[in-house]
N, C-alpha and C positions, 0 to 999 in steps of 0.2 A: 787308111786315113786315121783310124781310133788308133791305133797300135802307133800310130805315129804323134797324135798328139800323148797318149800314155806316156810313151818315153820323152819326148820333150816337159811333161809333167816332173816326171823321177828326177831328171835329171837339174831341172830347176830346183825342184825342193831337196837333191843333194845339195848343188851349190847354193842355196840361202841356209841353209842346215851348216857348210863350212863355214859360211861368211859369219854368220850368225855367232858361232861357236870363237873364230878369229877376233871377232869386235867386242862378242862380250867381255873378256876378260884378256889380259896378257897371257899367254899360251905358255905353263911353265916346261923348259926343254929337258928337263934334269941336271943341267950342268950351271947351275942359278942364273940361266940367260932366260928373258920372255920373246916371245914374238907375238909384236901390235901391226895390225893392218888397218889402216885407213886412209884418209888427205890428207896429206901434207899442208898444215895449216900456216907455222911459222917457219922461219928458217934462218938462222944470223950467222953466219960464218966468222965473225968479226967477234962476236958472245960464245961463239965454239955450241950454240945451242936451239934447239930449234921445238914445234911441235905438232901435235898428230892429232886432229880429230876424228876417232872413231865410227861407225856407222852408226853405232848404237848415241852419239853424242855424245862420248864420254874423249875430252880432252889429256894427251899423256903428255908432258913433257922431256924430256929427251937431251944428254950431253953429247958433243962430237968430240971423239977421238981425232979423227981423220977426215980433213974435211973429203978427200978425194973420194971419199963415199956418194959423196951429194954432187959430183960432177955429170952437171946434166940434168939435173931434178929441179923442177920450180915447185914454190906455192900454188898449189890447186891438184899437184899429182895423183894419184891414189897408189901406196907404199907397204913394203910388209918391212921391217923394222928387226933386229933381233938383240936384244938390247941387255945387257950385263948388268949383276946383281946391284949396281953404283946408278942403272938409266946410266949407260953410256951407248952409245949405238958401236955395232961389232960390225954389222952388215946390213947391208941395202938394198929391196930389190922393188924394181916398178911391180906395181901388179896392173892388170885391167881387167872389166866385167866384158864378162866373155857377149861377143852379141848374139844371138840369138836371131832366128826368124819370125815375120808375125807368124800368129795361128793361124792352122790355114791355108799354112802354104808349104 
């Protein structure tokens, strides 16, 4: 049972340690592209533009190239973004929080 919650421990504070790391800052990839993760807070296809609230609260805004990125994606999502040196989005992908078990069990 300890050995089990230990690694349910680790393993949480690996992934808030990602997320944490993802939300603070745009992730630079070397190739002057960032990748932002958050919700999908705006989204205009019609303005070619849309934007991301971070976890941390910090708002990005965001150009579309291609809207067929965003087919299928509403406001409220939670998204990782990978966005070119101009904020243009390149690529799109859902994310989710992974569920977990209560403690305990």
């Amino acid at each position: 049972m300890t050995v089990k919650i230990i690694g349910l421990l680790a393993v949480l504070l690996c992934a808030f340690s990602w997320a944490t790391t993802m939300a603070a800052a745009p992730e630079h990839t070397g190739q002057d592209s960032h990748v932002v993760t958050g919700t999908l807070e705006e989204l205009d296809l019609s303005k070619m533009s849309g934007k991301i609230k971070t976890d941390l609260e910090q708002t990005v805004a965001f150009t579309i190239k291609s809207p067929e990125l965003f087919k299928g994606l509403s406001v409220g999502k939670r998204i990782a973004v990978l966005l070119d040196d101009q904020g243009q989005v390149v690529k799109v992908m859902e994310t989710t929080v992974p569920e977990l078990p209560p403690p305990g069990q």
